[in-house]
DRENDRENMAR-812907 format. One line per 10 residues: number of its first residue (from 1); their letters; for each residue x, y, z of C-alpha. Coordinates in Angstrom, 3 decimals, decimal comma, padded with zeros to 6 digits, always signed. Example, Ala and Ser with C-alpha at 12.3 -4.5 7.8 and 13.67 -1.06 7.14 Angstrom:
2
1) as) +012,300/-004,500/+007,800 ~ +013,670/-001,060/+007,140
END
This chain:
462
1) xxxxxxxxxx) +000,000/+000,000/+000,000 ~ +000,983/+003,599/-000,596 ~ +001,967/+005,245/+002,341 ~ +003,530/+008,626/+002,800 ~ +006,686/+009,052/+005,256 ~ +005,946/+012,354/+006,347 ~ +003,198/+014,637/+007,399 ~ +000,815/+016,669/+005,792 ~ +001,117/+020,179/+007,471 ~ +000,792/+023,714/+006,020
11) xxxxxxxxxx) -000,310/+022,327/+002,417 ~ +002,641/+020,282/+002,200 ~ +004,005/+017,116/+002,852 ~ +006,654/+017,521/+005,345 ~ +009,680/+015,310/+006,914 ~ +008,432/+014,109/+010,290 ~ +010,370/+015,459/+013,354 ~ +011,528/+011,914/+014,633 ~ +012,187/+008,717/+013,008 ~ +009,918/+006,399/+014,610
21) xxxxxxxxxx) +007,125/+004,483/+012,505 ~ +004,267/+002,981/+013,263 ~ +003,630/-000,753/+011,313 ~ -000,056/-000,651/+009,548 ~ -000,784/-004,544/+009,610 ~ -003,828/-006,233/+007,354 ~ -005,970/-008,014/+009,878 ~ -006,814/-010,471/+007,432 ~ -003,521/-012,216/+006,905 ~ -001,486/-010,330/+009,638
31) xxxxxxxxxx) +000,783/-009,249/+007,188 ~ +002,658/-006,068/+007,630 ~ +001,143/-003,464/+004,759 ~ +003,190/-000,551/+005,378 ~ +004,613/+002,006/+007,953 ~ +004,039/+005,622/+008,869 ~ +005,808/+008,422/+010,661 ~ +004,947/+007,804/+014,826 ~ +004,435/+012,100/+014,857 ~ +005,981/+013,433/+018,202
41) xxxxxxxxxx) +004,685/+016,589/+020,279 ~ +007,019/+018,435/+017,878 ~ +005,227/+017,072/+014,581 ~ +001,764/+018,550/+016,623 ~ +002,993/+021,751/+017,807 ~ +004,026/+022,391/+014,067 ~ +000,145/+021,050/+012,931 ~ -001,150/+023,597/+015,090 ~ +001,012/+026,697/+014,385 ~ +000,097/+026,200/+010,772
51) xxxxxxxxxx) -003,800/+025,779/+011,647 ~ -003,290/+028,741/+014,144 ~ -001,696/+030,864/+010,694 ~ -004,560/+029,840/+008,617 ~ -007,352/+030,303/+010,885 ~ -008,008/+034,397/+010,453 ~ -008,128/+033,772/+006,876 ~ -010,360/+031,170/+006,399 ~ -012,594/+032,181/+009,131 ~ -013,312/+035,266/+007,166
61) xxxxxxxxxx) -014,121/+033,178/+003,899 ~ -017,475/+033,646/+002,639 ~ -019,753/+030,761/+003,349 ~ -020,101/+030,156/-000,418 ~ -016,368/+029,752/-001,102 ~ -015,990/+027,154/+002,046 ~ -018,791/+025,373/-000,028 ~ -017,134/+025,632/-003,001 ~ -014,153/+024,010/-001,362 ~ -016,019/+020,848/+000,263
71) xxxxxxxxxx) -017,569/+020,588/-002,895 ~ -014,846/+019,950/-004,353 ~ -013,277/+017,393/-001,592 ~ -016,774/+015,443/-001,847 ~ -015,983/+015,198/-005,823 ~ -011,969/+014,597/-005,345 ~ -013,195/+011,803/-002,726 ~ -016,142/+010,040/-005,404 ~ -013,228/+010,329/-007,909 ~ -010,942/+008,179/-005,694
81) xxxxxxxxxx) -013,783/+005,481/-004,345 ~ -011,990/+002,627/-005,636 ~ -008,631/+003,376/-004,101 ~ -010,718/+004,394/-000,726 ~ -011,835/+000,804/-001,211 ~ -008,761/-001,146/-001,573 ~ -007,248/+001,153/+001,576 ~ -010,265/+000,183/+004,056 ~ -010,149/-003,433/+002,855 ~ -006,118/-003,704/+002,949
91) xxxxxxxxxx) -006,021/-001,801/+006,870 ~ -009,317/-002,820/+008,132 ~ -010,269/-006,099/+006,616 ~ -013,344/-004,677/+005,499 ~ -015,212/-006,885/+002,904 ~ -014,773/-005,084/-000,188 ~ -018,407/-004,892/-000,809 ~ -019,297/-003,509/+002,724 ~ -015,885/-001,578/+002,132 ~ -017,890/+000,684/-000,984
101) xxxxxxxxxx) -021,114/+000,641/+000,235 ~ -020,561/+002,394/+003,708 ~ -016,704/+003,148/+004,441 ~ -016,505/+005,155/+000,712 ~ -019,942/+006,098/+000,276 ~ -020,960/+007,169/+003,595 ~ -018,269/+010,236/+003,915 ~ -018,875/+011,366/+000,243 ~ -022,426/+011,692/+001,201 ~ -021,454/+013,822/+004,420
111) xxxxxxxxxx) -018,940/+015,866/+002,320 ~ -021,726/+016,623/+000,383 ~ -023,700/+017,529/+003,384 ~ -021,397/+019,599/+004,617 ~ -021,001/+021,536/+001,413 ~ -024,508/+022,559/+000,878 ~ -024,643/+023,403/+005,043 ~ -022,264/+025,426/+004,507 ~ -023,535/+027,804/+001,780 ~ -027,092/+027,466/+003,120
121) xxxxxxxxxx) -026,294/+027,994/+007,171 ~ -027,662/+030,817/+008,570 ~ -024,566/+032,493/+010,067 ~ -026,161/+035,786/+011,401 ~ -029,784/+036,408/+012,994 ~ -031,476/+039,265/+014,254 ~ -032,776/+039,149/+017,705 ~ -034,774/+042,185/+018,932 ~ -032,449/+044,955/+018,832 ~ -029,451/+042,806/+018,568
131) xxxxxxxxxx) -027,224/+040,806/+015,852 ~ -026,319/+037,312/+016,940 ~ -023,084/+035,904/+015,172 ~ -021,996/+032,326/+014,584 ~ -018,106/+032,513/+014,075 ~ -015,948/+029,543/+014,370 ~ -014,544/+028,202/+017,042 ~ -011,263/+028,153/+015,637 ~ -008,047/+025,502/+015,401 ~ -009,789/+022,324/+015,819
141) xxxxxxxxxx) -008,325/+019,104/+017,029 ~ -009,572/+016,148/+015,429 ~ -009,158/+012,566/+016,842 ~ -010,372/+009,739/+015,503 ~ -010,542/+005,947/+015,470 ~ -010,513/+003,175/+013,545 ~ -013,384/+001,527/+013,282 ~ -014,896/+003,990/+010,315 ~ -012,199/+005,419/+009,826 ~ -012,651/+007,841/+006,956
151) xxxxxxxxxx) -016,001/+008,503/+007,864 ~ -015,093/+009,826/+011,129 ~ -012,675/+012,133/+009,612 ~ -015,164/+013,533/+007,433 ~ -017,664/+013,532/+010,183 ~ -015,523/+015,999/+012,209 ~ -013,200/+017,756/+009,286 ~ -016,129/+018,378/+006,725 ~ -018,214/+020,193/+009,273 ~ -015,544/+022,203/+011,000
161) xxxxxxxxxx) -014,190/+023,620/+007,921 ~ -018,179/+024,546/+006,615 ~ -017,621/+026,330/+010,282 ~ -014,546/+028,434/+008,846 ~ -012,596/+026,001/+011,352 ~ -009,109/+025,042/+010,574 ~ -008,479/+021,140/+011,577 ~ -005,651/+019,165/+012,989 ~ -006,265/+015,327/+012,735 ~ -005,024/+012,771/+014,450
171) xxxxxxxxxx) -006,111/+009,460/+013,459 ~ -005,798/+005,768/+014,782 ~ -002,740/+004,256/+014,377 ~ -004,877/+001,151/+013,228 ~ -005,769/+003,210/+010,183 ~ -003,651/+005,725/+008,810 ~ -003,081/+005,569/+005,296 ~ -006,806/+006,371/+004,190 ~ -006,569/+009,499/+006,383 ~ -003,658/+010,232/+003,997
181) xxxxxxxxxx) -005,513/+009,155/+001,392 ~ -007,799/+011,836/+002,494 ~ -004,474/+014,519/+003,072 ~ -004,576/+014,247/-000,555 ~ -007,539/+014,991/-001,650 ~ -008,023/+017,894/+000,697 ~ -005,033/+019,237/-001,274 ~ -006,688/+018,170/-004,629 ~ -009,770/+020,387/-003,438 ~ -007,703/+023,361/-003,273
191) xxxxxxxxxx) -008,142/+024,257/+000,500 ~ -005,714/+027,014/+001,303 ~ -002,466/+026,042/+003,608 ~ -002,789/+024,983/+006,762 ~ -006,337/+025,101/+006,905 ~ -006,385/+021,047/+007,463 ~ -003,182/+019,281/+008,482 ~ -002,925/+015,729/+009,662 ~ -000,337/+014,225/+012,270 ~ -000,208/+010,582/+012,433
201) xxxxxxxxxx) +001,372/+009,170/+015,544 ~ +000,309/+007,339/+018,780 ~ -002,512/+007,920/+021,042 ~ -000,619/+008,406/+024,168 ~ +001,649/+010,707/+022,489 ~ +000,800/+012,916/+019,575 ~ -003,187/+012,434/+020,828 ~ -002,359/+013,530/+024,184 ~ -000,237/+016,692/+022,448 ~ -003,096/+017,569/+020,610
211) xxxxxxxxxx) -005,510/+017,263/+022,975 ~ -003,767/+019,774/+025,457 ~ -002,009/+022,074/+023,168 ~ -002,741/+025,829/+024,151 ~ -003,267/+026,249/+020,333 ~ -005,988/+024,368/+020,066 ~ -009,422/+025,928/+021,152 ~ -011,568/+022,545/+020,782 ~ -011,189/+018,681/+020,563 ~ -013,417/+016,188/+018,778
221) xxxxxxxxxx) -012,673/+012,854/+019,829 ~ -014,337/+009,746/+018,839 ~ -013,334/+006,281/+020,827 ~ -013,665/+004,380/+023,555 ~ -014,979/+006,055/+027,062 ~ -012,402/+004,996/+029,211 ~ -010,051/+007,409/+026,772 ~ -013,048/+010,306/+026,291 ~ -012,246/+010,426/+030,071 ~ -008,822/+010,918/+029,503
231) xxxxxxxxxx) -009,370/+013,832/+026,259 ~ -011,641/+015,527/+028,114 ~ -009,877/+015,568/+031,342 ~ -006,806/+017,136/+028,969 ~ -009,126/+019,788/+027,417 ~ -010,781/+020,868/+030,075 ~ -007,786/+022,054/+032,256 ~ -007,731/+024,522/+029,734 ~ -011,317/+025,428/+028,956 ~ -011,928/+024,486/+026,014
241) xxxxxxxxxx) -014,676/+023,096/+023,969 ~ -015,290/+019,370/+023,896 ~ -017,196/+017,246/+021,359 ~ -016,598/+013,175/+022,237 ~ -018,336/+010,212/+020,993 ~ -017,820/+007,233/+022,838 ~ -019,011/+003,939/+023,966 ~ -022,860/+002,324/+023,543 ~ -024,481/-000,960/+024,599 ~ -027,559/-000,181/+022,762
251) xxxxxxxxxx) -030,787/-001,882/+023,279 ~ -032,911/-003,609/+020,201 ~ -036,459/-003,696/+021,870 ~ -038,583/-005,797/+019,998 ~ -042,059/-005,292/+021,670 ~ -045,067/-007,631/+021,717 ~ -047,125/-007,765/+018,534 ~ -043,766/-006,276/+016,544 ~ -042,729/-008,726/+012,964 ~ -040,489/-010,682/+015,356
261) xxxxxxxxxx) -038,388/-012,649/+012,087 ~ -037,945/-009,027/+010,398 ~ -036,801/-007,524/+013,873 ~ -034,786/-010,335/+014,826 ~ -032,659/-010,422/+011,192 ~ -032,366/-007,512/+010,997 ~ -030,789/-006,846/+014,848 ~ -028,403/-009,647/+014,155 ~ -027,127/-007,702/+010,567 ~ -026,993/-004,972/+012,577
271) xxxxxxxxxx) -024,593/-006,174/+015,480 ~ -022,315/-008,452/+012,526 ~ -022,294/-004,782/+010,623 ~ -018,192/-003,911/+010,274 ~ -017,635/-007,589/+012,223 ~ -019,179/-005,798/+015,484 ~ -017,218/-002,744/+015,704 ~ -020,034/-000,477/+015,304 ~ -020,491/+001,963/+019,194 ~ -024,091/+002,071/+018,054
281) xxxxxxxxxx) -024,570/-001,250/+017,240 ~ -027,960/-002,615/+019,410 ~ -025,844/-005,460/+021,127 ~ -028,457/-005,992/+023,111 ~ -031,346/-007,773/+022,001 ~ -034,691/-007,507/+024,738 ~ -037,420/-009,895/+023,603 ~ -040,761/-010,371/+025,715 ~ -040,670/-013,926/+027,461 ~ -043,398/-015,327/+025,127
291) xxxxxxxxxx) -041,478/-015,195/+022,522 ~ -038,019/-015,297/+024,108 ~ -037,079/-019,096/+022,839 ~ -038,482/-018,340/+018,937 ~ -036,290/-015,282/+019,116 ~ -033,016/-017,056/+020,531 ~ -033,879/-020,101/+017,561 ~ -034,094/-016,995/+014,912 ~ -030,671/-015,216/+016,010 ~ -028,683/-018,418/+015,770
301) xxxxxxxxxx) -030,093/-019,084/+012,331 ~ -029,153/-015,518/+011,258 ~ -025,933/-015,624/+012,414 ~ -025,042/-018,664/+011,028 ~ -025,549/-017,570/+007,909 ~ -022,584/-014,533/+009,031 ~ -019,768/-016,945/+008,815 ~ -017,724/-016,006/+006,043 ~ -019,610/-012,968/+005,382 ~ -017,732/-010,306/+007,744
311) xxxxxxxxxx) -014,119/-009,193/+007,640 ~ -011,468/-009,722/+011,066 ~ -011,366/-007,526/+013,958 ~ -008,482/-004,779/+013,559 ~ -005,831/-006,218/+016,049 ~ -004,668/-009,492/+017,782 ~ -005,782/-007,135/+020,985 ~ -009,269/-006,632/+019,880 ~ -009,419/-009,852/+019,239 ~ -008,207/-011,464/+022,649
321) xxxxxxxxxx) -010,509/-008,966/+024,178 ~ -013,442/-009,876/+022,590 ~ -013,101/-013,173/+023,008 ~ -012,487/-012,730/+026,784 ~ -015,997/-011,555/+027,098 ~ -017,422/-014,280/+025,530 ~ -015,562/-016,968/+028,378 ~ -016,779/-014,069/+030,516 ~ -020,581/-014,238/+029,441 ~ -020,443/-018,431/+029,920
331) xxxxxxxxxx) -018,789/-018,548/+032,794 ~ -021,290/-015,942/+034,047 ~ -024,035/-018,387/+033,137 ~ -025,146/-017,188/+029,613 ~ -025,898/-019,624/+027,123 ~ -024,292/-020,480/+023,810 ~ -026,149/-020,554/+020,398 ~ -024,156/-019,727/+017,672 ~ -020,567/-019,184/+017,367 ~ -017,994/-019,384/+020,333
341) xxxxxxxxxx) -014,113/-018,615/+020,482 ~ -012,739/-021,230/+018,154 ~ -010,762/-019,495/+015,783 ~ -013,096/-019,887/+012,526 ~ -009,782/-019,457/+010,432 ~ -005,976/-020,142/+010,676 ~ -004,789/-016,690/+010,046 ~ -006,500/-013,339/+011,023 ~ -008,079/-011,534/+013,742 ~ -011,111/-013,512/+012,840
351) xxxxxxxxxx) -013,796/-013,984/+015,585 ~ -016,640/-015,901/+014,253 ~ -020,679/-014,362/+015,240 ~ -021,739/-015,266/+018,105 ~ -024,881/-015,011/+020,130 ~ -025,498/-015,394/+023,855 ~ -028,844/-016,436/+025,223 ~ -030,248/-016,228/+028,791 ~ -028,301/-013,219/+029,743 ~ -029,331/-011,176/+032,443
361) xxxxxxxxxx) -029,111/-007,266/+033,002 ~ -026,314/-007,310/+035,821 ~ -024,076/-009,562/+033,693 ~ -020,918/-008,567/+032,382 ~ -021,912/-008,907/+028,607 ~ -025,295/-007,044/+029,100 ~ -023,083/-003,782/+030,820 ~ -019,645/-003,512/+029,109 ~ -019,323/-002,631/+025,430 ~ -017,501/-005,899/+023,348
371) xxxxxxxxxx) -017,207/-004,432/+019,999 ~ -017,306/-007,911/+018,083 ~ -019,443/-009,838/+016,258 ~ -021,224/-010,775/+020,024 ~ -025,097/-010,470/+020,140 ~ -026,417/-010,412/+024,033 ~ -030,385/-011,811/+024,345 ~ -031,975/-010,524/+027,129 ~ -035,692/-011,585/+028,385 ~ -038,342/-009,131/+029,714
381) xxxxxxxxxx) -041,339/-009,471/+031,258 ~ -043,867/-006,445/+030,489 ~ -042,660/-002,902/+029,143 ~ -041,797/-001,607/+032,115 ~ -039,914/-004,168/+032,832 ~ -037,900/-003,759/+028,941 ~ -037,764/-000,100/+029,525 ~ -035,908/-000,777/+032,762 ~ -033,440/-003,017/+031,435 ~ -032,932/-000,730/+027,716
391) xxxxxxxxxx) -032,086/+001,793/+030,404 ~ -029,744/-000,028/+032,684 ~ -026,618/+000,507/+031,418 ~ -023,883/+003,464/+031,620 ~ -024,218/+004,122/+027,779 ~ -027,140/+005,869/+025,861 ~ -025,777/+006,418/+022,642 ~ -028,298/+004,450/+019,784 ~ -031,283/+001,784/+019,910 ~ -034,082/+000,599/+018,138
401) xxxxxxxxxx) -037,895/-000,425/+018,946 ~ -040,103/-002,286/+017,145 ~ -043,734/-003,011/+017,559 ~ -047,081/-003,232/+016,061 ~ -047,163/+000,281/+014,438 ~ -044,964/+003,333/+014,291 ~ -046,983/+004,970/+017,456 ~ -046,555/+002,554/+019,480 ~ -042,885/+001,867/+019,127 ~ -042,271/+005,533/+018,876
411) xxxxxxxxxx) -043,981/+006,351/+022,149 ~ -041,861/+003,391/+024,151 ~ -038,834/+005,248/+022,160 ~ -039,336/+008,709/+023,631 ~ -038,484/+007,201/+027,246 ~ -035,386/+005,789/+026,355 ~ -032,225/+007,494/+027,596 ~ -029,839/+007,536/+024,140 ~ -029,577/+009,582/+020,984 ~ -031,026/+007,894/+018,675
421) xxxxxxxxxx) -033,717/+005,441/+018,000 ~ -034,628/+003,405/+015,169 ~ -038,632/+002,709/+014,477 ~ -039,444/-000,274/+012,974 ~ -036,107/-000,477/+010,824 ~ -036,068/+003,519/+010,290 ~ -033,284/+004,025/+007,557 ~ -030,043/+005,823/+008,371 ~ -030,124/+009,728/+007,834 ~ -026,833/+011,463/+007,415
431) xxxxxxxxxx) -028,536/+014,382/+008,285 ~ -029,977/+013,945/+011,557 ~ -027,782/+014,321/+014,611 ~ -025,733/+011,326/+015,994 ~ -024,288/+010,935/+019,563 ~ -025,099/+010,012/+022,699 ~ -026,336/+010,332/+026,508 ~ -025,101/+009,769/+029,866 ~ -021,516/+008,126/+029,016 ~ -021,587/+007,788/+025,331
441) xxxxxxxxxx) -020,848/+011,007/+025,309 ~ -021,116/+015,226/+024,835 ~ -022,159/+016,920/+021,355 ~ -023,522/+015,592/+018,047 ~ -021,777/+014,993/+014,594 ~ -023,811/+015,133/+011,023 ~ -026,271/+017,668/+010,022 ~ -027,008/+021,124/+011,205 ~ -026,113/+020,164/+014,721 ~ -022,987/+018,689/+013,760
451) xxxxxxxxxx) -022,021/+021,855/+011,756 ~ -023,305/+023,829/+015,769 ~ -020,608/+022,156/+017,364 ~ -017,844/+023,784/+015,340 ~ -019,510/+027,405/+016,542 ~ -019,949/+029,792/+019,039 ~ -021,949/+032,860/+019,496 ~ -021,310/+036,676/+019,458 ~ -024,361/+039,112/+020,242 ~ -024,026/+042,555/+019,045
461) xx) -026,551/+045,085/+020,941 ~ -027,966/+048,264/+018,650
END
């Protein structure tokens, strides 16, 4: 795979500061792919300086020519879908098929999102005698992860830049060389110097450097809550603004009356979606007693049929973990249907689908997030009783109801503490917002409140 040896900073690929490298390693065949610069406080300090240089002029950059300019990125990205493809499918083991359909297509559809925010977004308002500004925040910096990993840059990059934000991005280790990928065609779309720059290194090191550099006015982070803790613990010595979307252990409630083969299949594509590392994924399936057994016979069928559909998990540590909590959900008293922790190949971070029955609330699997191919079936006894246990958890960040009609399921939705809900198999909307409650985390990415996070307010009094 290509992979650049230096980093892209002030419209320019530069020599990194250090000589360290970080191995990028296909999780399919374990096979070293390539190597990148391991970026140093020195390599983000540099990142921000350029952002910081950059930011009065592209703050002042009518709306219309910021659109112009994502335009153009969502066009330079549609132009290089194939190539996106390979990259995902060489660093994440994404099936190539799954590969196009969401890890390409998704962020070209945001891009264009963001583009057309951008030159429709109100950006002034009168309020009795006073004008209320939105300006940008300012030097933004970006952290993301692995598991969608181009998406998530585009998530945070496309909107702060509609903002007049300039970005620094920092992502995953696991997954760098399609946020290069994307380096390039942010230079492709003609965005002026130093308004995006990208720094790939370690978590510990060049995350932590961006996360408390004095340059840097905000942090969008996307990961795992135990490190959200960490970000936001770093930003907020200095007071400044936060966006983080972490963990979920959402609920699939399938209510009484609801298509229970329909809700069932499609919970258990759901959870195998991106082999189980999906934060919103509904890993928890509640199903009313009465049908509890029919439900558990269903979900084994379905993922069956998963074997040698989905791709590896991204490391040999993902993998070890994940399996962990499957000896931990059996030797907590859960009961295996489908799949287990035999290796279903010889090579690879392969864990095959798996699906626990008879789990309770308090147990391990139903609280901690696995992010695998691990689908937890829980048994209620009324509503009250579902609503208690879709509740129950330290998470809030997705879900989904179903039941006889839209109403009903929609009403039972409005009392559950996350997000975002799907009704009755609701379709994904790139424009409505995404992120969570209680400890999934602060702020919202996609849409108008996406572009809101990358803003703050100025009030001028006539």
């Amino acid at each position: 795979m290509k992979a650049h040896d230096g980093m892209y900073l002030d419209g320019a690929w530069r020599p990194a500061a250090g000589t360290d490298t970080i191995e990028v390693v296909n999780p399919a065949d374990e096979q070293v792919i390539a190597r990148v610069p391991a970026g140093t406080a020195a390599d983000v300090d540099a990142a921000v300086r350029a952002a910081r240089a950059a930011l009065p002029g592209w703050a002042a950059t009518p709306p219309a020519e910021r659109a112009a300019r994502l335009a153009a990125l969502r066009d330079a990205l549609a132009a290089r879908e194939d190539e996106i493809v390979e990259t995902v499918t060489a660093e994440l083991g994404a099936p190539p098929a799954f590969a196009r359909s969401v890890h390409a297509a998704l962020p070209i559809t945001v891009a264009g999102t963001c583009a057309e925010l951008a030159a429709q977004h109100a950006f002034e308002e009168r309020t009795g005698n006073s004008t209320v500004l939105l300006e940008p925040v300012g030097v933004v910096g970006a952290i993301t992860p692995w598991n969608y990993p181009l998406h998530q840059i585009v998530a945070k990059a496309a909107p702060a830049l509609a903002a007049g934000c300039t970005v620094v991005l920092k992502p995953a280790e696991d997954t760098p060389l399609v946020a290069q990928l994307f380096a390039e065609t942010v230079h492709e779309a003609g965005f002026p110097a130093g308004v995006f720059n990208l720094v790939t290194g370690l978590g510990p090191v060049a995350g932590q450097a961006l996360a408390e550099h004095s340059g840097v006015d905000m942090v969008s982070f996307t990961g795992s809550t135990a490190v959200g803790r960490r970000v936001g613990a770093l930003a907020g010595a200095a007071v400044k603004r936060v966006a983080l979307e972490l963990g979920g252990k959402s609920a699939n409630v399938i209510l009484p009356g609801a298509d229970l083969a329909r809700a069932v299949n499609v919970g258990v594509a759901n959870v195998m979606s991106n082999s189980g590392q999906t934060c919103s994924a509904w890993t928890r399936m509640l199903v009313h007693r009465d049908e509890y057994e029919q439900a558990v016979i269903l979900a084994a069928t379905a993922a069956a049929k998963y074997g040698d559909r989905i791709g590896p998990l991204v490391n040999a540590t993902q993998r070890a973990r994940v399996l962990g909590y499957i000896d931990k959900g059996l030797a907590e008293g859960a009961r295996l249907v489908a799949g287990g922790t035999e290796p279903p190949r010889p090579r690879g971070y392969f864990v095959s689908p798996t699906v626990l029955a008879d789990v309770t609330p308090t147990m391990t699997v139903a609280q901690e997030e696995i992010f695998g191919p691990v689908l937890t079936i829980l048994r209620y006894e009324d509503e009250e009783d579902a609503l208690r246990i879709a509740n129950g958890t330290l998470y809030g960040l997705s879900g989904a109801v179903w039941a006889a009609d839209d109403a009903e399921a929609a009403a039972f939705a409005r009392r559950m503490e996350t997000g975002q809900v799907d009704i009755n198999g609701g379709r994904f909307n790139p424009l409505a917002p995404f992120g969570g409650h209680k400890q999934s985390g602060v702020g919202r990415e996609l849409g108008a409140h996406g572009l809101a996070e990358f803003l703050q307010t100025k009030s001028l009094q006539f």
